[in-house]
py3Dmol code that shows the C-alpha trace and the ligand (Angstrom):
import py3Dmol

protein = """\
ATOM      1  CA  UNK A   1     170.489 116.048 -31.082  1.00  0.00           C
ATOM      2  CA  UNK A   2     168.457 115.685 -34.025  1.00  0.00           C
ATOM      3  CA  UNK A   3     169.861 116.778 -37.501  1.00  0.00           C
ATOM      4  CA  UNK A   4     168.868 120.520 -38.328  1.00  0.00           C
ATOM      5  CA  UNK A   5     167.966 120.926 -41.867  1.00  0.00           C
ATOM      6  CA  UNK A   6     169.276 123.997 -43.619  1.00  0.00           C
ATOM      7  CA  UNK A   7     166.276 124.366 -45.409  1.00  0.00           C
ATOM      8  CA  UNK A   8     165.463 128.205 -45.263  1.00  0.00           C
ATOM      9  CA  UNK A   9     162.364 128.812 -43.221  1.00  0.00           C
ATOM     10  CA  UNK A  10     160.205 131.856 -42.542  1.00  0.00           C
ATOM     11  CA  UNK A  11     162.320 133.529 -40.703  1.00  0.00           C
ATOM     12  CA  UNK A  12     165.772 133.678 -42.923  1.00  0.00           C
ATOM     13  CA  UNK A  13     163.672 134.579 -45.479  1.00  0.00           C
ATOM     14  CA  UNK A  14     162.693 137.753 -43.642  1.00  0.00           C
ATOM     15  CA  UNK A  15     165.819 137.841 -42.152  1.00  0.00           C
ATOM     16  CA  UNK A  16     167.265 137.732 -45.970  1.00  0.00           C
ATOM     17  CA  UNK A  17     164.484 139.932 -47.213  1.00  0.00           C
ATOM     18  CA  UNK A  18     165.530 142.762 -44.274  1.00  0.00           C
ATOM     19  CA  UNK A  19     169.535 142.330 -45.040  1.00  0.00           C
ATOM     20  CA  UNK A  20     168.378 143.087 -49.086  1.00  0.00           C
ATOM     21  CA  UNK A  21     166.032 146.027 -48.491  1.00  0.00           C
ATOM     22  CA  UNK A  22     168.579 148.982 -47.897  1.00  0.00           C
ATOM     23  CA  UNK A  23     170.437 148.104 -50.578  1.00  0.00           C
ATOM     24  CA  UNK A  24     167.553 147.558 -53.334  1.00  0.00           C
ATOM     25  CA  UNK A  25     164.925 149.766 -52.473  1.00  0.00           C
ATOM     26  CA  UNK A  26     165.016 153.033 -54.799  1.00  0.00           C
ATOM     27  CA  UNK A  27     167.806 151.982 -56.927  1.00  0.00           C
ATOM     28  CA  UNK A  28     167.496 150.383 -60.436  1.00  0.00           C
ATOM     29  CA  UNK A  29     167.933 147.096 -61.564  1.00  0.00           C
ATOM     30  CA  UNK A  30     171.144 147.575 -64.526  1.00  0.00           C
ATOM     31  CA  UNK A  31     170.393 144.138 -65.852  1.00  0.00           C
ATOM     32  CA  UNK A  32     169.949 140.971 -64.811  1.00  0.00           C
ATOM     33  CA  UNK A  33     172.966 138.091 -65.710  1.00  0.00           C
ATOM     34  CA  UNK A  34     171.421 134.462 -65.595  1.00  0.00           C
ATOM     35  CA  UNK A  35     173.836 131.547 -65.987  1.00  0.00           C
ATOM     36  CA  UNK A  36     171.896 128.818 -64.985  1.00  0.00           C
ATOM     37  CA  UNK A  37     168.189 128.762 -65.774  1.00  0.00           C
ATOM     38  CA  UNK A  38     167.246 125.034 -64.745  1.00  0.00           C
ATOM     39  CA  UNK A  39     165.904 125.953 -61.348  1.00  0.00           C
ATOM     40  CA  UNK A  40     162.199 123.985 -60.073  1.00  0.00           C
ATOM     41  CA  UNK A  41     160.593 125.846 -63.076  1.00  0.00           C
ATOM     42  CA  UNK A  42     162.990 127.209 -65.566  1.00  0.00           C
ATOM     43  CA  UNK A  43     163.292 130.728 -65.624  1.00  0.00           C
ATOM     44  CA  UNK A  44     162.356 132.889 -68.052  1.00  0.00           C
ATOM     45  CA  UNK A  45     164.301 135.670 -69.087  1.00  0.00           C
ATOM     46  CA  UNK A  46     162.268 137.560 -71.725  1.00  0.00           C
ATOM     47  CA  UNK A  47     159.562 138.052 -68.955  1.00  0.00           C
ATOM     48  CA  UNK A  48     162.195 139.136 -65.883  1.00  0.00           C
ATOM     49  CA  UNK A  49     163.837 141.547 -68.238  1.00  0.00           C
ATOM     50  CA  UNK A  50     160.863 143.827 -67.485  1.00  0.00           C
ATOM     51  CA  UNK A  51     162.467 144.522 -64.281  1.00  0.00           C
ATOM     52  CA  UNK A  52     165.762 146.110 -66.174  1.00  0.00           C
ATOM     53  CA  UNK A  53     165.789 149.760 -65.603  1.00  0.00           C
ATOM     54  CA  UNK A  54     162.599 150.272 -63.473  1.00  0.00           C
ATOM     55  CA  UNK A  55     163.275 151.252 -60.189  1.00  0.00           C
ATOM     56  CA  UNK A  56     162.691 149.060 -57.342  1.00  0.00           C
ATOM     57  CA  UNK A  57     159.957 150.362 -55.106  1.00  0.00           C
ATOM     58  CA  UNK A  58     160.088 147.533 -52.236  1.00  0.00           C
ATOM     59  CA  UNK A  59     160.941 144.113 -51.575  1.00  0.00           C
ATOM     60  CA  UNK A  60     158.300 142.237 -49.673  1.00  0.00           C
ATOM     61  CA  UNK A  61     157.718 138.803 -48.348  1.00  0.00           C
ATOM     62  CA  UNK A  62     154.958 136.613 -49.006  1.00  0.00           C
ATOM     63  CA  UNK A  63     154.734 133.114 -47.207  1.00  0.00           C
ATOM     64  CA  UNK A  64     158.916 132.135 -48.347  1.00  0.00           C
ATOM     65  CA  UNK A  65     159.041 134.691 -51.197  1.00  0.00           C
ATOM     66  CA  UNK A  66     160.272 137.490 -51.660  1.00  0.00           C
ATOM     67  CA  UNK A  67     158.927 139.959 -53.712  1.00  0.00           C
ATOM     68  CA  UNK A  68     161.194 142.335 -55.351  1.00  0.00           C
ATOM     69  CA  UNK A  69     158.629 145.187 -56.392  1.00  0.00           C
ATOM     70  CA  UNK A  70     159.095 147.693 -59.869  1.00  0.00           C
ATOM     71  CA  UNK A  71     156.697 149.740 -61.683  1.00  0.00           C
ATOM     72  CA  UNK A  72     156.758 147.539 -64.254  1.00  0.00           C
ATOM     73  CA  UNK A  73     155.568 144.450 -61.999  1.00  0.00           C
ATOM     74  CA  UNK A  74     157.065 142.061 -59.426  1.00  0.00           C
ATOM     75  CA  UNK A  75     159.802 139.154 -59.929  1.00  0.00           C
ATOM     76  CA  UNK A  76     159.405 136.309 -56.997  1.00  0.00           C
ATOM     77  CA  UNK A  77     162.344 134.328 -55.255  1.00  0.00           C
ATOM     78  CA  UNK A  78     161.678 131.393 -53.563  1.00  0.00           C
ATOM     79  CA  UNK A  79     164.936 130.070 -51.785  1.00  0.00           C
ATOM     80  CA  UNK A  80     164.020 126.447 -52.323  1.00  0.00           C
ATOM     81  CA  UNK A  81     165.674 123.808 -49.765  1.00  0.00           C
ATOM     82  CA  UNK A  82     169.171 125.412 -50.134  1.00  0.00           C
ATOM     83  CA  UNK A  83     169.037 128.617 -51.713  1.00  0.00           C
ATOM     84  CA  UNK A  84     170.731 131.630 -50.202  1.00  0.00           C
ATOM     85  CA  UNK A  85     171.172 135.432 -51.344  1.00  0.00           C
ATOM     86  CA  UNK A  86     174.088 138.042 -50.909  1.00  0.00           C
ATOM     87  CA  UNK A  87     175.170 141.193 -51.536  1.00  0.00           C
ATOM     88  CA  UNK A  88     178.248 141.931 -53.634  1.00  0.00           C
ATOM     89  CA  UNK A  89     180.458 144.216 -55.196  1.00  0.00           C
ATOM     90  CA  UNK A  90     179.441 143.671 -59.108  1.00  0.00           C
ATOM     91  CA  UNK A  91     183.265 142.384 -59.750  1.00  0.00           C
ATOM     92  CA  UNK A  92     183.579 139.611 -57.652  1.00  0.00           C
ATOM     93  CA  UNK A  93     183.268 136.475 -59.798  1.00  0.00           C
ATOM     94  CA  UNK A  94     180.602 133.912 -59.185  1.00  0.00           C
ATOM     95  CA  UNK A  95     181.136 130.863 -57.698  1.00  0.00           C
ATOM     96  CA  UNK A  96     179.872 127.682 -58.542  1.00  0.00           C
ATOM     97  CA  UNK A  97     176.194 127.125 -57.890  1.00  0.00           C
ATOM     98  CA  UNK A  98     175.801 131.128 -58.313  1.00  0.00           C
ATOM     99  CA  UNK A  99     172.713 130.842 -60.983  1.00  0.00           C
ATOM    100  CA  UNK A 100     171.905 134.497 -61.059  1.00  0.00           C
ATOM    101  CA  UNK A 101     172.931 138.206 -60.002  1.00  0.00           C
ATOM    102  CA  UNK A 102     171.169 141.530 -60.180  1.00  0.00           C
ATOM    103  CA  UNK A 103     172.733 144.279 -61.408  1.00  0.00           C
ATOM    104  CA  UNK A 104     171.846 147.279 -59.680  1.00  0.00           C
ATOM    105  CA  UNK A 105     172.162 150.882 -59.866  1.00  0.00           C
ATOM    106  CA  UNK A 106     175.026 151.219 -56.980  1.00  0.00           C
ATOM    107  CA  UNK A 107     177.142 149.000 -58.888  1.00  0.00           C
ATOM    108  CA  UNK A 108     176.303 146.199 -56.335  1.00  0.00           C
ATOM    109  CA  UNK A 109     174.932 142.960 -57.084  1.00  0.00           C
ATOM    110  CA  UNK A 110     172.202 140.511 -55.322  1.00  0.00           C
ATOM    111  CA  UNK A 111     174.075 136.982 -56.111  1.00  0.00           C
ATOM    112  CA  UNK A 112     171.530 133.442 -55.796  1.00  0.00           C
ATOM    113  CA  UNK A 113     173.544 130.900 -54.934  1.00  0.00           C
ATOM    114  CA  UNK A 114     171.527 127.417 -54.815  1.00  0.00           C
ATOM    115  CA  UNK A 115     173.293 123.987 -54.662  1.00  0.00           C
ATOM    116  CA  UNK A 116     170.303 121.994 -54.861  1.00  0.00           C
ATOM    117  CA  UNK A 117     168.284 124.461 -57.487  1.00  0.00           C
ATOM    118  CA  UNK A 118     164.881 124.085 -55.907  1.00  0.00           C
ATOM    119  CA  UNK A 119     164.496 127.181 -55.812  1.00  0.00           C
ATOM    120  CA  UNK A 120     163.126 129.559 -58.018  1.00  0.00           C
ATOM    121  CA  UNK A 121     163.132 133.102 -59.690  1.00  0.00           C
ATOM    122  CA  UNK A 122     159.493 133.889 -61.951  1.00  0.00           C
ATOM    123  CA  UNK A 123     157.956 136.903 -63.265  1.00  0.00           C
ATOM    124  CA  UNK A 124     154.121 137.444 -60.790  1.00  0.00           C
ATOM    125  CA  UNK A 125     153.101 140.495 -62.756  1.00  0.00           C
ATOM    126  CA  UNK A 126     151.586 143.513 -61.184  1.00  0.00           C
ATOM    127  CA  UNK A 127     149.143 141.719 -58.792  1.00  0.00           C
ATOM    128  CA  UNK A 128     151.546 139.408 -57.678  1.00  0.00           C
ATOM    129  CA  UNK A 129     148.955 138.334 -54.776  1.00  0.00           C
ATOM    130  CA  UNK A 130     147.114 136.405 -57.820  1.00  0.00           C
ATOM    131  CA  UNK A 131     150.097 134.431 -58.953  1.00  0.00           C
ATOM    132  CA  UNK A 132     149.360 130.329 -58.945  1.00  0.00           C
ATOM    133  CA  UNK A 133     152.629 130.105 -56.336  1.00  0.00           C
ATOM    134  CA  UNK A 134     150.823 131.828 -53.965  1.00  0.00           C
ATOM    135  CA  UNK A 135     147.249 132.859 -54.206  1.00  0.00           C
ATOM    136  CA  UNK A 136     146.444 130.097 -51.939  1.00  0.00           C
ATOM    137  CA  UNK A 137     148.375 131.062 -49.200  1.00  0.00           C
ATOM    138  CA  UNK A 138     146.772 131.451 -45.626  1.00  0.00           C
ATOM    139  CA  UNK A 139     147.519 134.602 -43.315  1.00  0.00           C
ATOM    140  CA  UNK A 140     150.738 135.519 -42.505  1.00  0.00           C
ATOM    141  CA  UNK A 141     152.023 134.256 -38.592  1.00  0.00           C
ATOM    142  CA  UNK A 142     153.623 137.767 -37.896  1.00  0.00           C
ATOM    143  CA  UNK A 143     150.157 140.169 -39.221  1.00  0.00           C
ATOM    144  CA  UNK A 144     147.479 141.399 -37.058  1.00  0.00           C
ATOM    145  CA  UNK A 145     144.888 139.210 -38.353  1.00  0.00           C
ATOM    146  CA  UNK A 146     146.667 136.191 -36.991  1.00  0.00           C
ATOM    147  CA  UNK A 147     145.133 135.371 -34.094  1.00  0.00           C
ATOM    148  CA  UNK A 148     143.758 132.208 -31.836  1.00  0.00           C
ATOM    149  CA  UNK A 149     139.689 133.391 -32.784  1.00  0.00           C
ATOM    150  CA  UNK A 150     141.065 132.934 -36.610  1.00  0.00           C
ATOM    151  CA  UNK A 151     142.941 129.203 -35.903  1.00  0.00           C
ATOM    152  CA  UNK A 152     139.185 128.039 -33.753  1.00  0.00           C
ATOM    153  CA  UNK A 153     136.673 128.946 -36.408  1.00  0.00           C
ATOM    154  CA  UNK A 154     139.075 127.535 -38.983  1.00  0.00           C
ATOM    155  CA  UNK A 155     139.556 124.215 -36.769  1.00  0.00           C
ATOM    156  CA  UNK A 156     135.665 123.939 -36.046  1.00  0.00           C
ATOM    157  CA  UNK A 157     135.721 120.690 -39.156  1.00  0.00           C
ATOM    158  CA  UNK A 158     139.346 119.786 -39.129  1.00  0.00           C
ATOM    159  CA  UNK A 159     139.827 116.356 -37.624  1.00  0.00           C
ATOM    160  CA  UNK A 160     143.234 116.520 -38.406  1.00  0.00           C
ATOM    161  CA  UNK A 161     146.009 116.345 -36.168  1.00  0.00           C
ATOM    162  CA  UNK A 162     146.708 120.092 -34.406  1.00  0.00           C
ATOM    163  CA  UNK A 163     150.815 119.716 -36.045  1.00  0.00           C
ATOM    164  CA  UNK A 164     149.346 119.293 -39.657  1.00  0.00           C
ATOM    165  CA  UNK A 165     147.101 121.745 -39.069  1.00  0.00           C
ATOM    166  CA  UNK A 166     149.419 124.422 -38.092  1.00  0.00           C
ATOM    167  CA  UNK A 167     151.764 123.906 -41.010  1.00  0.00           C
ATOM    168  CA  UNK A 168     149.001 124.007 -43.647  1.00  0.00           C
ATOM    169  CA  UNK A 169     149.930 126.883 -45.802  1.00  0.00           C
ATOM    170  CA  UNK A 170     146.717 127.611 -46.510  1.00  0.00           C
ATOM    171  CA  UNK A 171     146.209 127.862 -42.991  1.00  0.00           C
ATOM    172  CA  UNK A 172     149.106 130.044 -41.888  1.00  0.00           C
ATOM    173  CA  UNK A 173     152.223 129.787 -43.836  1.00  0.00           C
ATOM    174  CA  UNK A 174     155.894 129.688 -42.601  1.00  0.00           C
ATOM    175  CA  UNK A 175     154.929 127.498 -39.828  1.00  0.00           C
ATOM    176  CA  UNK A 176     157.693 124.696 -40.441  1.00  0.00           C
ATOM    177  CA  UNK A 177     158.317 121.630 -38.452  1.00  0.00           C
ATOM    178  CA  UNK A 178     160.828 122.926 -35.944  1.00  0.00           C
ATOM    179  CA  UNK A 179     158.533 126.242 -35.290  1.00  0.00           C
ATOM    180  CA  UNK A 180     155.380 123.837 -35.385  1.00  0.00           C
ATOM    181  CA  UNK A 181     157.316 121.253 -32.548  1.00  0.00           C
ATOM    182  CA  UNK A 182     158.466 124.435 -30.713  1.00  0.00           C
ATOM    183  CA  UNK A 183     155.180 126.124 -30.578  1.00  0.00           C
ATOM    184  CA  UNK A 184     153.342 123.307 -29.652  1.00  0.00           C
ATOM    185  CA  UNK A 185     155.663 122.604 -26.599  1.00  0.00           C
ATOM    186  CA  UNK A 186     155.190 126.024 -25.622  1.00  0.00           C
ATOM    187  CA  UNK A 187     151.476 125.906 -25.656  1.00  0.00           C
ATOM    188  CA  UNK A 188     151.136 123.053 -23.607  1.00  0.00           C
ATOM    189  CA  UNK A 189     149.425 121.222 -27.003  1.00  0.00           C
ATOM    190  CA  UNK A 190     149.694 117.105 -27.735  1.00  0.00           C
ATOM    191  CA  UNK A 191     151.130 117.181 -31.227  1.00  0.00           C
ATOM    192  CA  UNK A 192     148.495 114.035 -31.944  1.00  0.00           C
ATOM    193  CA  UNK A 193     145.680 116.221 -30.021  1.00  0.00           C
ATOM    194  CA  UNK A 194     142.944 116.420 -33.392  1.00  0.00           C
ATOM    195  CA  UNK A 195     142.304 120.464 -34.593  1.00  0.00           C
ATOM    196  CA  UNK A 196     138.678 120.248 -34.084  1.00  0.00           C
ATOM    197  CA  UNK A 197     139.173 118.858 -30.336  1.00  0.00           C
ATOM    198  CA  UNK A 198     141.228 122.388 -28.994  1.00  0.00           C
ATOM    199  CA  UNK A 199     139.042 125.389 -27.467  1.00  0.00           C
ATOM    200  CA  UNK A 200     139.247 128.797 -28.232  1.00  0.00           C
ATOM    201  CA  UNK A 201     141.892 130.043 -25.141  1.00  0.00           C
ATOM    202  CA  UNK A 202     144.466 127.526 -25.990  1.00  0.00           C
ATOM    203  CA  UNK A 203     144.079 128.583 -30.273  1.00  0.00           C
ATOM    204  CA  UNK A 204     144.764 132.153 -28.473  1.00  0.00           C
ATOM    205  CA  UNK A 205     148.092 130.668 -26.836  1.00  0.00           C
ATOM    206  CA  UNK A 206     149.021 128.634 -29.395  1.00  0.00           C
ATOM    207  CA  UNK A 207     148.522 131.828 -31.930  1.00  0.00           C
ATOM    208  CA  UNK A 208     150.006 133.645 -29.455  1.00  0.00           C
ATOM    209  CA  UNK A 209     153.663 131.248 -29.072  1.00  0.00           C
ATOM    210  CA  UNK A 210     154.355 131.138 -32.891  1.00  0.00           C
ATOM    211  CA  UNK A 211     154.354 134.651 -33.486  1.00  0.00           C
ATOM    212  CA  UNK A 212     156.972 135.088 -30.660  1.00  0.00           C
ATOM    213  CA  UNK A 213     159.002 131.902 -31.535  1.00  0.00           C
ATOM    214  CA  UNK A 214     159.366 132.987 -35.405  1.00  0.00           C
ATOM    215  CA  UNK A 215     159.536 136.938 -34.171  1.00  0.00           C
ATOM    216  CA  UNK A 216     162.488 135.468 -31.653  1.00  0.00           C
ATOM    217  CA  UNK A 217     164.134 133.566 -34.522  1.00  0.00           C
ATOM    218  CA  UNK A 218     164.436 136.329 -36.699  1.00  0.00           C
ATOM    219  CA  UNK A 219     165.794 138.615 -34.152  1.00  0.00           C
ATOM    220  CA  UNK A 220     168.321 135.986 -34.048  1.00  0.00           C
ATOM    221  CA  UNK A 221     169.028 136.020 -37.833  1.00  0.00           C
ATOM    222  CA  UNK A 222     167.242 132.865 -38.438  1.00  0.00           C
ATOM    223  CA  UNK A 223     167.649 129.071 -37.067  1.00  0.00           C
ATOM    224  CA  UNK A 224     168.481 126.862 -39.810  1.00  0.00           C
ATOM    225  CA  UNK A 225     170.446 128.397 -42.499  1.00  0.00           C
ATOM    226  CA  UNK A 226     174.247 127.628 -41.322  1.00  0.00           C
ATOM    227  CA  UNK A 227     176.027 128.899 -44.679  1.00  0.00           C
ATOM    228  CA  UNK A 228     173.403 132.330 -44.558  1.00  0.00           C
ATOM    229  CA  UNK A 229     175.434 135.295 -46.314  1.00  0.00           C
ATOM    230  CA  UNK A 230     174.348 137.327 -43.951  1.00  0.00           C
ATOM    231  CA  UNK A 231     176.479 136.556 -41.114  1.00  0.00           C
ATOM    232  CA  UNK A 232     175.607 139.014 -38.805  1.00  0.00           C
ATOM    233  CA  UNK A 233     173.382 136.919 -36.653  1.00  0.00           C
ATOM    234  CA  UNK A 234     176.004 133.945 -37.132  1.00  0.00           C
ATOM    235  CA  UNK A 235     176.939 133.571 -33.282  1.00  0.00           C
ATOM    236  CA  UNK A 236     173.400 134.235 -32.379  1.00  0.00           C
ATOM    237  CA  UNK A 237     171.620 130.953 -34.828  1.00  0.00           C
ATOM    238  CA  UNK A 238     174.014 128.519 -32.744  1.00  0.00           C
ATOM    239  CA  UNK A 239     172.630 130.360 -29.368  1.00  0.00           C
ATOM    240  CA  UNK A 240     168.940 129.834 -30.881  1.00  0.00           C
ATOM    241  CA  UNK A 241     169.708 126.144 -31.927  1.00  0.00           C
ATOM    242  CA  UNK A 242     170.492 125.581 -28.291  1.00  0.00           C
ATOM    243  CA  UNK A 243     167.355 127.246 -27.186  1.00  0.00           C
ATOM    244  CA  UNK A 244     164.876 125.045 -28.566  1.00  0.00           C
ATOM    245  CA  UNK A 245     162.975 123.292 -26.109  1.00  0.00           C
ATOM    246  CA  UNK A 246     162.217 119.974 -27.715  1.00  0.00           C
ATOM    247  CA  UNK A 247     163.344 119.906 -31.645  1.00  0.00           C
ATOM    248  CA  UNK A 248     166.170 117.653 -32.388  1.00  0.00           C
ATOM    249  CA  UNK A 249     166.108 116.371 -28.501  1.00  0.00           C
ATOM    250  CA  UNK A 250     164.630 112.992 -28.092  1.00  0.00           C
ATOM    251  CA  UNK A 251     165.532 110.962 -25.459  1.00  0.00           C
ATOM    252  CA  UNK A 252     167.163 114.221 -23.448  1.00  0.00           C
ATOM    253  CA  UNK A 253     164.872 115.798 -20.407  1.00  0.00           C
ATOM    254  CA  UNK A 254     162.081 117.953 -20.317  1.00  0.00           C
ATOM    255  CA  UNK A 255     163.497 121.518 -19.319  1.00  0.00           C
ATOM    256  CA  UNK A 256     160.539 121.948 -17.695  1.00  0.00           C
ATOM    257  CA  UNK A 257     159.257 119.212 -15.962  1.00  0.00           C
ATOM    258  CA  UNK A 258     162.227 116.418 -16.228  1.00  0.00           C
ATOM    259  CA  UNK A 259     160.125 114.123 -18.891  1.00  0.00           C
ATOM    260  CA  UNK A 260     162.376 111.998 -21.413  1.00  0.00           C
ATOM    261  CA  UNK A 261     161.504 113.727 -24.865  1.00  0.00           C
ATOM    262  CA  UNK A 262     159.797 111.316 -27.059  1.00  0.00           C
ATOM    263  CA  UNK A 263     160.349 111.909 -31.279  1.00  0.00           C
ATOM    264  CA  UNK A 264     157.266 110.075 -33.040  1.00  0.00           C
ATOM    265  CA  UNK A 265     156.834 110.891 -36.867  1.00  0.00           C
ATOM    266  CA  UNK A 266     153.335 112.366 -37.829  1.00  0.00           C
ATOM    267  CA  UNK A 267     152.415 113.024 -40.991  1.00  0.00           C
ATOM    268  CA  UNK A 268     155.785 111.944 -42.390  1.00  0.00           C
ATOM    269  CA  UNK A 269     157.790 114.480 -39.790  1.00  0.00           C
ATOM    270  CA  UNK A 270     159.481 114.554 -36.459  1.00  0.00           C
ATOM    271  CA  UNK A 271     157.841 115.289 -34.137  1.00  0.00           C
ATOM    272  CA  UNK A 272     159.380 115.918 -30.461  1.00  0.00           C
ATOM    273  CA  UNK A 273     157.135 116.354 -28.078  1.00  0.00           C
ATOM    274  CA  UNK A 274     156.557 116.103 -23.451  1.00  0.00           C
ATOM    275  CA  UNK A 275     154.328 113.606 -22.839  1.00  0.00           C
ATOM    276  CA  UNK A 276     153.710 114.679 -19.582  1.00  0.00           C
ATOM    277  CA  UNK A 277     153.686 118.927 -20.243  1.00  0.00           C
ATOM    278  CA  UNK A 278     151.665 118.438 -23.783  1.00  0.00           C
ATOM    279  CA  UNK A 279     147.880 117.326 -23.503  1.00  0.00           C
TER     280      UNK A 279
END
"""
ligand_1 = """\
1
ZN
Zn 157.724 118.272 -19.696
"""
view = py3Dmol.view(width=600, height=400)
view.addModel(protein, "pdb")
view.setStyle({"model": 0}, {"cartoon": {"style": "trace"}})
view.addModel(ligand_1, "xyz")
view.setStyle({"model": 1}, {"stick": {}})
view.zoomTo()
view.show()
């Protein structure tokens, strides 16, 4: 086996994003207590204040953030490569690498823990969609509008390779290298095969494959995040880490057709792929 990065994808973002909701949405933020502010971009407090005592109307997810939604405008949390989020009672102390909690009107507390400090918590206003983080994005995997017509007239000039094409996040974002390895094994796609060289029926499986591998993952509570706070799902990521079909297992056989796995790197990633099931 391959290692499996704990970077937070897609899916324990919405996993995370789910496990917050009940216990954010239509209570206030008290105040917010910052103790580290050297994360990527340092935070600002003066702006996130404006979330203090304005009600939370929803958290959303956009791409890997999460939106956390007031009347007064939106604060953004990206989870980075090692970031994770919690609930807790508001008198449990913080451990270390605990940057940030959120005071809320229940007298709990959403706690950021984040080793690494990649990740980040900014102010996006009240049209978050315009923010520079991610106004660029492409369409979301899991929405209607996602669909194998969308990934062939987008493809029609991309000479590319189909991988690198797929986890473009101006393309479709959340697509990360185990869901872009997984969905490509499931479709039957050549990893190397060029974007521009695919027809429209296989962009419709293809299209098709990652919405049920991330939608899969996330009923699972997420592949990759090992210390998630969220451990409800816990048993269920190690059953999903033995489910993938060609991540993480070169040089094992093809479930499906008995093929040794091959890993190659493209683009700078691994890449696992069938030779003999992938065209
Ligand atoms: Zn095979």
């Amino acid at each position: 086996m391959g290692t499996i990065t704990n970077m937070p994808e897609l899916p324990e973002v919405e996993v995370t994003r789910r496990a917050l909701a009940p216990h954010i949405e239509g209570n206030s933020v008290e105040k917010l207590d910052i103790r580290e502010t050297r994360l990527r971009w340092p935070i600002k407090i003066g702006l996130l204040r404006r979330i203090e005592h304005k009600t939370v109307t929803s958290i959303t997810r956009r791409g890997k953030y999460i939106l956390i939604n007031t009347s007064s405008g939106t604060a953004m949390i990206h989870l980075g490569m090692s970031g994770s989020m919690g609930i807790f009672d508001q008198f449990v102390p913080p451990k270390k690498h605990d940057h940030f909690d959120i005071h809320l009107s229940n007298k709990k507390i959403i706690r950021f823990n984040d080793p690494r400090r990649f990740g980040c918590f900014v102010w996006a206003g009240k049209q978050p969609e315009k923010h520079k983080l991610i106004c660029h994005l492409g369409l979301e995997p899991l929405e209607k509008d996602f669909r194998g017509e969308y990934l062939y007239q987008l493809s029609k000039h991309r000479k590319t390779n189909i991988k690198a094409f797929i986890m473009n996040a101006r393309v479709v974002v959340g697509v990360g290298n185990i869901y872009a390895n997984e969905a490509l094994f499931l479709s039957g796609i050549h990893p190397k095969r060029r974007a521009n060289n695919i027809g429209q029926k296989r962009y419709q499986n293809l299209a098709h494959c990652i919405k049920s591998i991330l939608t899969k993952s996330i009923e699972m509570g997420g592949t990759t995040l090992r210390n998630f706070s969220f451990t409800y799902g816990k048993e269920k990521i190690g059953y999903f880490k033995q489910s993938l079909f060609v991540y993480g297992r070169d040089g094992e056989e093809c479930g499906s057709c008995g093929t040794v796995i091959r890993r190659i790197v493209l683009s700078g990633r691994g890449t696992f792929y069938c030779r003999k099931c992938q065209q």
